[in-house]
Structure formats: C-alpha cells, structure tokens
N, C-alpha and C positions, 0 to 999 in steps of 0.2 A: 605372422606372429610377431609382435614387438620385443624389443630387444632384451626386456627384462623380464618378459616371461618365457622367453630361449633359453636367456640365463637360466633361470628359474627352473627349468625341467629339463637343463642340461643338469642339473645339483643334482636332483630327483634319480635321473638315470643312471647317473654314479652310485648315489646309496641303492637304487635298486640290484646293480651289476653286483655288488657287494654283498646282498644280503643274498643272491641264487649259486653265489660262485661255488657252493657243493654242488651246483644239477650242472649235469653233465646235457648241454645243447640238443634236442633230434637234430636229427640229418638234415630234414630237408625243415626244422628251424633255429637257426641263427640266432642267437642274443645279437642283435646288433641295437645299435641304437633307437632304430623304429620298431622294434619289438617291443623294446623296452619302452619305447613310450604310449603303446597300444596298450598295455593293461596299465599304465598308470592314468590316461585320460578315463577307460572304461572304471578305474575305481579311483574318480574324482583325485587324483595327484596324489592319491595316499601310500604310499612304500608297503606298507604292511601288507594290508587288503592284494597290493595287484602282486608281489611276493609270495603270498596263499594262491593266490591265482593261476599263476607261472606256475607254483608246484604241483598244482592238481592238472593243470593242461601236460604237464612232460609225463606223468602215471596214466594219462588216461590215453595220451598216442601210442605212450607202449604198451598197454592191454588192447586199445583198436587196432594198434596195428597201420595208421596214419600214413608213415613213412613209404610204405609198399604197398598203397593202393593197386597194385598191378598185380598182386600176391595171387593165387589161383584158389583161393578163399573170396577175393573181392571179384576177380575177373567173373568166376560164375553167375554173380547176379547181376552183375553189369552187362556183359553178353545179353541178356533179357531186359532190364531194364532200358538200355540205352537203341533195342531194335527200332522203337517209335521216334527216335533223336527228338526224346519229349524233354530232354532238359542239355543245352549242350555248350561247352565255353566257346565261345566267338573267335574266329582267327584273324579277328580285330580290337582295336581298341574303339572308346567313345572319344569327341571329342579332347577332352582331359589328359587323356592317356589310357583309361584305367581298363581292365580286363571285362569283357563282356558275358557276360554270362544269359541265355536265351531260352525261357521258361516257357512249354506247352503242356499247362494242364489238361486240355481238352484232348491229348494224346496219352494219358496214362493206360497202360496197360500190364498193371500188376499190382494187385493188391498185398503184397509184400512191405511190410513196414519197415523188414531190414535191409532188405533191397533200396528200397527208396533212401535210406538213410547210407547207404552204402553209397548211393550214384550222388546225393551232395555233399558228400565228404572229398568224391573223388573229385568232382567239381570243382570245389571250393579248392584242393592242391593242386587243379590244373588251372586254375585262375591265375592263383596265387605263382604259380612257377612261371608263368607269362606275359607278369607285371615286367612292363620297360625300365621302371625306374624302382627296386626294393628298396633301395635308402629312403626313398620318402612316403611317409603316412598317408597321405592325400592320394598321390601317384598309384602307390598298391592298393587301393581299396577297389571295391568288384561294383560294377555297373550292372544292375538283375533287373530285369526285363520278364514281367509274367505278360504275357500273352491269354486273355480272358475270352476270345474269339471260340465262339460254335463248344463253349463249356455252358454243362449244364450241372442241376444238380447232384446228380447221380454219376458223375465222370470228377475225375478228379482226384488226389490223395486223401486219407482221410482227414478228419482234421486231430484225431491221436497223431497221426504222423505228420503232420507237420509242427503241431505243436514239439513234437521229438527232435524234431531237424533245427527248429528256431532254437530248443534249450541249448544242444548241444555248439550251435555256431554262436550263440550269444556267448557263454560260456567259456570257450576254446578260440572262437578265431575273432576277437574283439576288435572293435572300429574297423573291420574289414566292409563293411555296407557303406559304398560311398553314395549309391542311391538307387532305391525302388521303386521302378515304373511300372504301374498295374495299367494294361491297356486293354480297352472298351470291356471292361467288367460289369459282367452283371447285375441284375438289385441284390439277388441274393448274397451276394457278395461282399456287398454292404455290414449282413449280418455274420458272417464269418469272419471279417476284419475285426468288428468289435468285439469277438472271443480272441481273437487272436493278439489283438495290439494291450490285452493285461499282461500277455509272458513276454514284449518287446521293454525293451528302458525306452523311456522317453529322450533321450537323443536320436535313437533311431528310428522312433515313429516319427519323428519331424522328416526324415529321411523317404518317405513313402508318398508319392505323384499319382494321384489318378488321371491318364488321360483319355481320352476320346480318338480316335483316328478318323472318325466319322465327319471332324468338324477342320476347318482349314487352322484354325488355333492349337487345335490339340495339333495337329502334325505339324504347324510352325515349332510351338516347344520340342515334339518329341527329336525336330531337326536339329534344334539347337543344341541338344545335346549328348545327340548323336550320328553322323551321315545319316540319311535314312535311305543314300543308293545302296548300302551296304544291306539294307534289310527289304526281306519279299513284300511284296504285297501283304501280305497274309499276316505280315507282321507289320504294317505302318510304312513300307517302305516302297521302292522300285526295283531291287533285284531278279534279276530273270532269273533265279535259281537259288537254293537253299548252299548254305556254304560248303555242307556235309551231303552225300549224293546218299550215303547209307551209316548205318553202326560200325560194318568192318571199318572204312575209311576211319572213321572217328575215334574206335580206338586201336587203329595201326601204331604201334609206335613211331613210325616216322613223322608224325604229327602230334603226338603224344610226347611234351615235356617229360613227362613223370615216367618215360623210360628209359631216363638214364641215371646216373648215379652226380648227385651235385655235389658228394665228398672226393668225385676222381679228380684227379691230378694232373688231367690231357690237359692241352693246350686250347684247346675247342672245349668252354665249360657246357656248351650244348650242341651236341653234333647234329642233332633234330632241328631247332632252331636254323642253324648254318647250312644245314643242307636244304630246307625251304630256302634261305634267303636265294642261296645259288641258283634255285630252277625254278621257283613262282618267284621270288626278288620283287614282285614288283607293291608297292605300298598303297593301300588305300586312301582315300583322306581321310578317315578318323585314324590311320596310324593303326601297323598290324600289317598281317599279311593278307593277300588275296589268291586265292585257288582257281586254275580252271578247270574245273569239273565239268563234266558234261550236263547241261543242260537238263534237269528235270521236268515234268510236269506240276501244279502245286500237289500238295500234300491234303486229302480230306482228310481229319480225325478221323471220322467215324470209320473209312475204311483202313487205319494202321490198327483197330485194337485185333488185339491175338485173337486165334482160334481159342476155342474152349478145353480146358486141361482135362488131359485125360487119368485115369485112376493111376492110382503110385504104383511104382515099379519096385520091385526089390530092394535095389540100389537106392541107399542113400548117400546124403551128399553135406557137407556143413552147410547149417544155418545160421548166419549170424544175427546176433543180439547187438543193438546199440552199445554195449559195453565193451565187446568183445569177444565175450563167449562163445561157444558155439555148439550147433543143439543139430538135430536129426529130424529132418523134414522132408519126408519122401516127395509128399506132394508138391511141395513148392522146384521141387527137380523135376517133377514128370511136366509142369508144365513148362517149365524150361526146354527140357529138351525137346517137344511139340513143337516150339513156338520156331527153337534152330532148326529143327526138321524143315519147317516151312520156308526158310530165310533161306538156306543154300546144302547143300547136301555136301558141302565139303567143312559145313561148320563144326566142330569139334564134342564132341558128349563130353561131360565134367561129372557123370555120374557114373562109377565105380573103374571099366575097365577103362576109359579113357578114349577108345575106340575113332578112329574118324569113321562117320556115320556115312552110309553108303545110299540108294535113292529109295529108302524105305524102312519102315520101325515094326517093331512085333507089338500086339496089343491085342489082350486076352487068348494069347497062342494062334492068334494069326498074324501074318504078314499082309502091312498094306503099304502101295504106294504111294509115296508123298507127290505125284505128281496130283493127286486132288485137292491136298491145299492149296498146289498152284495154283489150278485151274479156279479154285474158290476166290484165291484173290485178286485173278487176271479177271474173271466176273464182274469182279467188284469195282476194279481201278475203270472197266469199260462201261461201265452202268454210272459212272461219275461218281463210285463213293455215295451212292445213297444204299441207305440201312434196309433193307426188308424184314419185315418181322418173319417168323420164326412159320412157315406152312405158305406164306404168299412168293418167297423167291424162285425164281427161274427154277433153281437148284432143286430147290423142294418138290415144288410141280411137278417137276419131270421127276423125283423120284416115288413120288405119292401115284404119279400113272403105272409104273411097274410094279409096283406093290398091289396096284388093281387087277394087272393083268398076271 
C-alpha cells in the first residue's frame, strides 16, 4: 500500500476507534488495528457505514454465542457435523501464510441448516485463531478450498444454506476471504455459482479460482499457491494421508485453538499451540504444523454418509437458529445420537441424561446392538465404497433369504 493511503486509513482507524469506544471488544475480537480496517475497506473507507457494522457484528456474536463455539449448545451439532471431516481448518498454512480451510461437499452428511451454519462459524474462529500474523489484513484472511470431486446433485448443502452461511460471513467476518478455490467442479455447478455470486460483493467474487486437477496447469497454479504435498490425492495433491485421521482428533482440544481462553493472562497465550510445536515441531513448506497420524486408506464419500435417522426419541435437545435462538428438535438429536452410536461407543449422548453410551441403543422398546452398524460400514469400506441400492446389497440379500425361509 502507498504511503499516503497508510496515512490515509491510518486517519480513518482513529476516527473509527472513536466512534465504537462505548462497545465493549468480544473476547476472541480485538479492535486492533486490522479489525478496524476490515470493515472500513468492506464499506468502501466510510467511518459511519463500517461503525453500524462493528455495532451490529458485537450484538449478533453475543446472541450467537461466537466467543464459545465449544459451548455444549455448539458441540452437539458439531459432534455430527464434523463425523465426515466434510469441512475442516488445515494444520497448515498456504503459501502466503494464511489459514487453510478444506471444503468436502460430496461428504455432507446432514441436512441441518443450523448445524451447517454452526460447523462454519466454528471454522471460520478456528481459522481465524491460527492466523501467524493477526496484525496484518492479508496475512489473517482464510485460503477455502471446495473440493467439487464425486459431488453430485443431490449431495451437497442446500443452497438456502449456504446462501445463510455466505450472509452471515459476508456481514460479520469481512475481508476475511483471502481466496476461493473451487476444484474440478461440475457443470451444474456452474449454475449454482450464478445464484450464488448475487449475495457475494464484487471484491469477493473477483476472489473465486476454478481449477481443474485433471490438467498439468490446473495443478501447476493449485501448487503455486499452496504445497500440494500437504494435500491427498483426492484433493489435487500427494499426501499419504488426510491431516485429521477422524472427528474426535479434530475436535480434541489439544489441537483445537478455540479451547482455550485468549483473555488469560499465562505466560503460554496458547498452551495448544506450544504443546504441538514441542511434539510434532516439525513445519511444513506452506508454513503450519504437520501431524503424524497413522496412515489411512483414502476416504469414498459415498461410503462416510450416515446411517439413516431413526424416529425421535423423547429426549430433546437444543436447536439452534442462525440468530441464536434455540428451538426443540427431537429429530435432528435422534439422528445424532445414531450416527455416534455407530462412530464409537464410548462417544458421549448430548440428549437429555447425558449418559456415556454403552455398545447398544433402545429403539421402539427394544435393545439393539450397534455392532451392526459396524459391520454395515466394515461392508462398505471392504467393497471399496461403492453404494448398492436399497434390495441388491450383500446385506439385503442375505436378509431377504431369511425372511424366505
């Protein structure tokens, strides 16, 4: 930036500091200088506008609830949303520096709208808490990476919900989109972009890359501007393994910024942070940390979507609303606790008694054992993740013969 438009929106940042000095900071945002200049670029340098902006963003994290993404309000739907690691922050940077964030549509497995809106809010505060350099605008902004691979039309968020997702980030976390890679997207894709790119400002559709992986160009750029050893195959790259092995890992808080408090006063402002550098220490080249995880096999979409939800249980549980609110949805809990049923039986119920779930669930007064989801999904992963329709699977077969006999 030139010298006299530093000046310039150094002025800007003073009268802005001035006009917010009754709002009282969140937690985990700063008025610091790059704050303050993030809603004055999104509203073109004018004090007033990004002033209304500021004030409606500090009302609306304290009715979401922003701050405490980890809150057991958010955890419930994240537990379920994040089983498919269909959207997950990178424990890398891009080239640049900036925070990665790694987008699998073709892995959606929950038609939850506030769910979804739930898992990119947290996103978006686990990015933002893992930026190397917060002083600077550039530096913090998020590197998104949709992955378009074995997405069809009928897989995917809806497009209410993402229209929801883009309002509320356009709105609350401005000039955070340092840039968007859509890779080997389909045609129809095409026409979901052109509904989509009316609720984007035009700075930030300039912002938005289609590439190809399929062609030695496309994966030159995607190199360029970010390792691509850091990413699978599956994603444009050469990694032998997904950075996250599962959900639990991903959201352990040992690797999980956002669980700890960035108002304490330790001497370690992120004990999580520091204690990765101590035992994986070692750095990628795009900058960030690298994990050794065990070695997975790749990942089919089609075989991560959930089992099918079963009828509501009693027990309800909060539902949140994009605002904040919070409403009573049996159903979107019964299929929660299905889905952790199947994941591990030591995973926790978030519906009513709290209970650690033991290796089976009650359902219509009987008791059954989850070791058949296993066996459904051990099926699945051994068969390569191909889908069988609904009466031609193994599974079926063989139980369509006992029903004969």
């Amino acid at each position: 930036m030139p010298a006299v438009e530093h000046q310039r929106e150094a002025e800007l940042i003073a009268a802005l500091r001035a006009r917010v000095s009754d709002l009282t900071p969140p937690k985990r945002m700063p008025f610091d200088d790059a704050c303050l200049a993030r809603y004055l670029r999104a509203r073109n340098m004018q004090v007033g506008p990004a002033a209304d902006a500021l004030h409606a963003t500090v009302a609306w994290r304290a009715q979401f609830g922003a701050d405490d993404m980890r809150a057991p309000k958010f955890m419930h739907h994240l537990e379920v949303e994040t089983a498919t690691l269909k959207s997950i922050v990178a424990p890398f940077q891009d080239r640049k520096g900036r925070p990665v964030v790694v987008i699998d549509p073709s892995r959606e497995n929950s038609t939850s709208k506030d769910g979804n809106i739930a898992l990119a809010i947290y996103n978006m505060e686990r990015a933002i808490a893992t930026a190397p350099n917060p002083q600077s605008v550039e530096a913090s902004s998020v590197l998104f990476i949709f992955n378009c691979k074995g997405l069809s039309p009928r897989a995917g968020p809806s497009l209410s919900t993402t229209l929801a997702e883009a309002r509320i980030l356009q709105a609350h976390y401005p000039e955070r989109l340092g840039q968007a890679l859509v890779l080997d997207a389909p045609g129809f894709i095409g026409d979901f972009w052109n509904v989509l790119r009316r609720a984007v400002d035009p700075n930030s559709r300039e912002k938005v890359q289609f590439l190809s992986t399929k062609t030695a160009e496309g994966r030159a750029k995607l190199d360029s501007i970010i390792d691509t050893s850091l990413l699978t195959p599956w994603h444009g790259g050469t990694a032998a393994s997904e950075p996250y092995p599962d959900s639990r890992v991903y959201l352990h808080p040992e690797v999980d910024p956002l669980a700890y408090d960035p108002t304490s006063t330790s001497s370690q402002a992120d004990p999580q942070r520091s204690k990765l550098e101590s035992t994986d220490g070692a750095v990628g080249a795009g900058g960030g940390f690298s994990f050794s995880f065990k070695s997975h096999p790749p990942r089919s979409p089609r075989s991560l979507r959930s089992p099918p939800e079963r009828e509501p249980d009693s027990a309800h549980s909060p539902h949140l609303s994009p605002s904040g609110s919070a409403s009573d949805s049996s159903a979107e809990h019964s299929g929660a606790s299905t889905r952790q049923a199947s994941q591990s039986s030591e995973y926790e119920s978030h519906g009513g008694s709290g209970e650690r779930m033991s290796g089976s669930f009650s359902h219509r007064g009987k008791t059954h054992s989850t070791a058949s989801n296993v066996l459904r999904r051990a099926a699945s992963s051994l068969s390569g993740g191909r889908r069988h329709d609904h009466g031609t699977s193994p599974w079926h077969r063989f139980s369509r013969r006992r029903m004969k006999t």
